[in-house]
N, C-alpha and C positions, 0 to 999 in steps of 0.2 A: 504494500500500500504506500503511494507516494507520501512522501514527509508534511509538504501543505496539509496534509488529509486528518492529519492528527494535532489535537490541542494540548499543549504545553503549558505548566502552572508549577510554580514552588509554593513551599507550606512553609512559614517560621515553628520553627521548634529547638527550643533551647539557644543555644547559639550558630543555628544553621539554619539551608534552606534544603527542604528536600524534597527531590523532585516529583511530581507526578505527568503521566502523560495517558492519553488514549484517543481511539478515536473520534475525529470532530461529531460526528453523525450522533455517537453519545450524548454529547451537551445539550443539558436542557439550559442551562444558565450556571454564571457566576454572581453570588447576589453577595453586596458589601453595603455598609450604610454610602446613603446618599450622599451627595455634593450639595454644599449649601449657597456656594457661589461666593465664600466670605471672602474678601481680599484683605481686611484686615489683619492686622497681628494679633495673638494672643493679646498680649498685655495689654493692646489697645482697647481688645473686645472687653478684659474685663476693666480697663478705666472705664471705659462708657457704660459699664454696667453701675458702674458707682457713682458715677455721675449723673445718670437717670435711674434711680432706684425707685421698684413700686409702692404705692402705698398699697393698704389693707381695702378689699372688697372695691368699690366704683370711683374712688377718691383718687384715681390718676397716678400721680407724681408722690414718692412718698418721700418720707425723713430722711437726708443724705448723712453717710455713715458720721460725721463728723457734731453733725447737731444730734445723733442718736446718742455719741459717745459723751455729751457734753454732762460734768458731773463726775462720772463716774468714776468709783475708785477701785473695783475688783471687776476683770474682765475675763473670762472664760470662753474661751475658742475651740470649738469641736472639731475636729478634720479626721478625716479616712482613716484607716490602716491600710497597708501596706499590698490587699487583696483590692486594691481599687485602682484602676488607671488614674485618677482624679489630680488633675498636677496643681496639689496643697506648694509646693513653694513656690509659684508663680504667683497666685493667690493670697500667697501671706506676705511678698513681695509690694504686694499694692497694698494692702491693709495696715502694713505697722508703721507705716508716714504717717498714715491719717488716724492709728492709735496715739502718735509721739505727739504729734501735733495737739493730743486731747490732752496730753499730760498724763498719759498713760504708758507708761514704759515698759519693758518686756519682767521687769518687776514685778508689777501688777496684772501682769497676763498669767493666766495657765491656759496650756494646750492640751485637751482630751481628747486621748487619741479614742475615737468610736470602736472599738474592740466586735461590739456585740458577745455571742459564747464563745467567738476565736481567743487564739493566745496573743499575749503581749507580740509586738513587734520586737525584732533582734535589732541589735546597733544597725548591722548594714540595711535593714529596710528601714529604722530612723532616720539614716541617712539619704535614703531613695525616697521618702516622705519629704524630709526638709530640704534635701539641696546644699544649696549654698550657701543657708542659715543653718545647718545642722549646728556650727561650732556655737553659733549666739541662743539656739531656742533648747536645745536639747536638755538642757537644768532645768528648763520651766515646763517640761513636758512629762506627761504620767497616763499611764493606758489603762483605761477601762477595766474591770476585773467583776466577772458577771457573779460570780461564784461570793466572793466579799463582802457576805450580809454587813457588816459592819461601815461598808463604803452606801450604801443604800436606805431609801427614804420610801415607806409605805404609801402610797398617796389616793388607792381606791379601786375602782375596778369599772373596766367597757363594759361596752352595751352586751358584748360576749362573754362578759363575765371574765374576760381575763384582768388578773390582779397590775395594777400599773405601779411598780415599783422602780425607779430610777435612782441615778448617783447621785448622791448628796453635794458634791458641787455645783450642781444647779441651782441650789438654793445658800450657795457663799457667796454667788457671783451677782452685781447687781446689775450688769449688762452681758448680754450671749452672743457673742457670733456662731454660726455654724456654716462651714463650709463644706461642699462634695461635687460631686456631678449625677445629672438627670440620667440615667438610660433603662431599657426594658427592662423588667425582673420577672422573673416567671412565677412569683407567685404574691408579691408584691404590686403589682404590676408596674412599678416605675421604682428605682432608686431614688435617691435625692430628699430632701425638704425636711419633712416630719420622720421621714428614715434616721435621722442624725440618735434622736431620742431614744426612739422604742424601734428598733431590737437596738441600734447603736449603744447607747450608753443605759441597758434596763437591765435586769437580775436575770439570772440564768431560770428561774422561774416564769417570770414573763415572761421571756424569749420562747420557751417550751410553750405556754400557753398557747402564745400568737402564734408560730410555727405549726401548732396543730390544726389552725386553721385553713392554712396553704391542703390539706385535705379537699376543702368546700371547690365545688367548680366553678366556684364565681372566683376560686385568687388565682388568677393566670396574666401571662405576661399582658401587655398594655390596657389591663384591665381596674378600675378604679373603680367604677361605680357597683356597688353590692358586694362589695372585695372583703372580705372579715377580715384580712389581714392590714389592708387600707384603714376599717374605720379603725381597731386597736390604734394605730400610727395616730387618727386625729382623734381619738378621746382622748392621750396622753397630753397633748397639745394646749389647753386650758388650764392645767394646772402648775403650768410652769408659769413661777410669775416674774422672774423678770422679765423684761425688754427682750424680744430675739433679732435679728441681725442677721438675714440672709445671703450666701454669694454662691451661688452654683453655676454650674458649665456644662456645657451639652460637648459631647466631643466627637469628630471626625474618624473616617478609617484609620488614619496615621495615629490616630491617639492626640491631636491636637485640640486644642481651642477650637468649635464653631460656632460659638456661641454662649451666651453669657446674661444673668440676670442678677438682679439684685434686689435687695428691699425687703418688704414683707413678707414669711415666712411663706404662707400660703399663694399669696398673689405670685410673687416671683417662682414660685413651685410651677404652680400649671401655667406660667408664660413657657417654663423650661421643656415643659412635659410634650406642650403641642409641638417646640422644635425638635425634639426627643424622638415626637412620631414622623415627622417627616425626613429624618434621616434615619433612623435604624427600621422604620416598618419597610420593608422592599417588597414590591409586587414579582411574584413568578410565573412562567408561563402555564403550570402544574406542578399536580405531587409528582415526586421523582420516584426509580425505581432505588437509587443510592444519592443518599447525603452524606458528602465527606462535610466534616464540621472541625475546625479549628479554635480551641483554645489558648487566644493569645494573652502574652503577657502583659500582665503579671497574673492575670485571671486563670493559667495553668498553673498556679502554687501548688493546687491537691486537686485528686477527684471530687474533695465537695465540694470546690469553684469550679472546677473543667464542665462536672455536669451540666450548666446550664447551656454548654454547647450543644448536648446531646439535646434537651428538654427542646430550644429551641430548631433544630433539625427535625425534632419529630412531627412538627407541625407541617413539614412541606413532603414527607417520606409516606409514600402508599403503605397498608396493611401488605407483610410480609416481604418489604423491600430490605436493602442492610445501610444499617447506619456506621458512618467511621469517623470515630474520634482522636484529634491527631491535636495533645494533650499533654504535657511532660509529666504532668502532675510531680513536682521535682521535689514536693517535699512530703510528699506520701498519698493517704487516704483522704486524709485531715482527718473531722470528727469519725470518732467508729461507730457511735452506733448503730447508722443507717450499714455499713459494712457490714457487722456482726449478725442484726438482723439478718438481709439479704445470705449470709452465710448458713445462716440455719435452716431459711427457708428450701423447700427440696423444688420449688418452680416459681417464677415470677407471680403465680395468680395466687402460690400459695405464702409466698410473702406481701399481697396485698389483704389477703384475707388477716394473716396475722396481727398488720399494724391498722385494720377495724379493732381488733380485738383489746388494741392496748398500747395510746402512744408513749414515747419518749422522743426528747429532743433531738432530732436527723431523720426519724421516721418518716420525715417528707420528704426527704428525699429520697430514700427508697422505695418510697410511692413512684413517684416521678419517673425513678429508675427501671423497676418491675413494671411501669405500665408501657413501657416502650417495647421492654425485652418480651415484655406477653405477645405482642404484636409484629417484632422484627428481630431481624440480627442485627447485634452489639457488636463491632469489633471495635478496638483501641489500639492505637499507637501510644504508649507510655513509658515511663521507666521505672513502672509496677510491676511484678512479677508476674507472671502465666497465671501463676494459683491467685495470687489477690486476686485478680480479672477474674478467673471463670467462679470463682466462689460467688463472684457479682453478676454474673450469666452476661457476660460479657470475654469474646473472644478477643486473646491478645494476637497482635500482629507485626510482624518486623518493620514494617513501613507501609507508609499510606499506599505506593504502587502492591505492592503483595497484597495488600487488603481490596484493594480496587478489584485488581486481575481476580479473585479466587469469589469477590461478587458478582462481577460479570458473568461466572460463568456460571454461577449460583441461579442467575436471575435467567440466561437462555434458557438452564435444564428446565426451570419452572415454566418455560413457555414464551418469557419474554422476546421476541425477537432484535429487537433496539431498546434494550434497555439505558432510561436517559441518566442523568448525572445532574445532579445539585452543589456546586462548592459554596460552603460559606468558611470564608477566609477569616472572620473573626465572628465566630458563632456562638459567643456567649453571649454578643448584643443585638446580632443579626434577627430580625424579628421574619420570616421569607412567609408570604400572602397568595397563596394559592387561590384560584378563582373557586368560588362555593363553599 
């Protein structure tokens, strides 16, 4: 077959690119988020977010950071961990002028790092957080610790009855910034805004609460309205009483700046949310018969950030097609017990039945996971072992071409004649919109 006749693509994984190739007649599509057409720079996008900051509900134009700040003498900055593309020192770049300017020095700041049930960040991801400021911020910074009854403050319970338990810095501080970026969550249905709170900085008991929810079929990616795990996020919300201070970022393929808002918590939310959709939701031409899905960094930390590459691949993948996850997962499983679970169970339906029977916290994601594997083949490209993988009904594979080649021929024997192909090159954010 002549060389024109065949499509060429590299996958990042780790520090390399590895190839894949097949033929053109294959391609159903390569879906990546959208071009937003920005010519701006970063930094510019987020000075003008500062400089027209929202107000709250139909009031236009809101409080610029600087009159927000005026007063205040303990200030509390929430930003990402180290499992989030979210470029926190670009961000904190713009913000400590117009803290210094308040008379607020990095003195009177603490930085919370949003942990949620993950572990603290290590030196070198405090460094990959701050930047350039690592040497000036990193005294003034402390990570979240879900588990730390003692760090945490009772404060009542949602509409779902889950218990709203937060860290007690929130009520030392008497102005909030919280900084992150907007993008799809698969059961969340958007990162960002009121994310910062609840799961970010709430008790390992929350977190399990509202995780239990991502069960209900109303929490899926780009989904807000009827979400249980959305309304948890805004019951929390009211009872924080200081001032909050929003800056979030919508970001591009490249992982850049494409956009930026600011202001009031909720207003500057779903300004983010709507640019959110028009770059990461991509329209496709159909379900595919194979979705390669890609785990880009730093969202390949562990399989329980990799998954949402798979979650969202399986939205564009026929019943009995194969999905392949190209994933380092470099630093393990992460949380076990969605792992342990899945390990015990003896088939994907019989580990959905199991966690009806009795959540703990990861159990969603084993949902998530068994509902796909009930329905397709799993393979993964990782630098997890064979036995991690199949214990998770998931096939390990030496590389994304070997996994491709041994579906191809998976999918003729089935009958397929032209069996088509789905890339999504960063498919933890990639949201792909099949017609129906």
């Amino acid at each position: 077959m002549p060389a024109f006749s065949h499509f060429f693509t590299s996958l990042p994984y780790l520090d390399r690119q590895l190839p894949l190739t097949f033929p053109q007649e294959n391609l159903l599509a390569v879906a990546e988020p959208q071009e937003l057409g920005t010519v701006e720079t970063p930094e510019a996008l987020i000075q003008e977010a500062l400089a027209k900051p929202f107000g709250s509900g139909k009031q236009g134009e809101g409080q610029e950071l600087a009159l927000f700040l005026q007063g205040a003498k303990q200030l509390l900055c929430i930003i990402n961990d180290a499992t989030r593309p979210t470029p926190t020192s670009l961000m904190l770049q713009a913000l400590l002028p117009i803290c210094q300017q308040a008379n607020l020095d990095v003195e009177h700041i603490t930085f919370l790092v949003a942990t949620g049930a993950h572990r603290g960040p290590t030196e070198k991801e405090y460094q990959q957080i701050l930047g350039s400021l690592y040497e000036q911020l990193r005294p003034r910074c402390v990570h979240h610790d879900a588990r730390k009854d003692a760090d945490m403050v009772e404060l009542g319970y949602t509409r779902n009855n889950t218990p709203i338990v937060l860290n007690r810095r929130l009520f030392d501080a008497d102005r909030i910034i919280i900084t992150g970026s907007v993008e799809p969550h698969y059961f969340a249905g958007f990162t960002g805004g009121r994310k910062a709170f609840l799961p970010g900085i709430a008790a390992y008991r929350t977190i399990e609460a509202n995780h239990r929810q991502a069960l209900s079929p109303w929490a899926r990616s780009l989904a807000l309205e009827k979400n249980p795990v959305h309304e948890d996020m805004m019951d929390a919300l009211p009872l924080i009483k200081a001032p909050v201070f929003s800056l979030m970022t919508v970001l591009d393929k490249e992982q850049q700046v494409a956009a930026a808002t600011a202001g009031d918590l909720l207003t500057s939310f779903y300004a983010a949310v709507e640019t959110a959709r028009k770059v990461f939701c991509v329209p496709v031409p159909a379900k595919a018969d194979i979705v390669v899905s890609v785990a880009k960094f730093p969202m390949d930390i562990d399989l329980y950030q990799s998954q949402k590459a798979i979650d969202n691949a399986a939205l564009a993948l026929k019943d009995g097609g194969t999905l392949i996850l190209v994933a380092s997962c470099r630093d393990g499983i992460g949380d076990k017990a969605y792992a342990t679970l899945l390990d015990q169970a003896a088939s994907p339906e019989d580990a959905l039945l199991r966690i009806q029977a009795g959540y703990k916290l990861g159990y969603h994601k084993a949902a998530k996971m068994a509902a796909v594997s009930a329905r397709a083949t799993v393979k993964a490209v990782t630098e997890l072992s064979p036995a991690q993988l199949t214990r998770m009904f998931i096939s390990p594979a030496l590389s994304p071409q070997i996994a491709l080649d041994e579906a191809l021929v998976q999918a003729k024997a089935g009958g397929v004649k032209t069996p088509k192909i789905l890339i999504l090159p960063d498919g933890c954010v990639t949201v792909p919109d099949p017609p129906g």
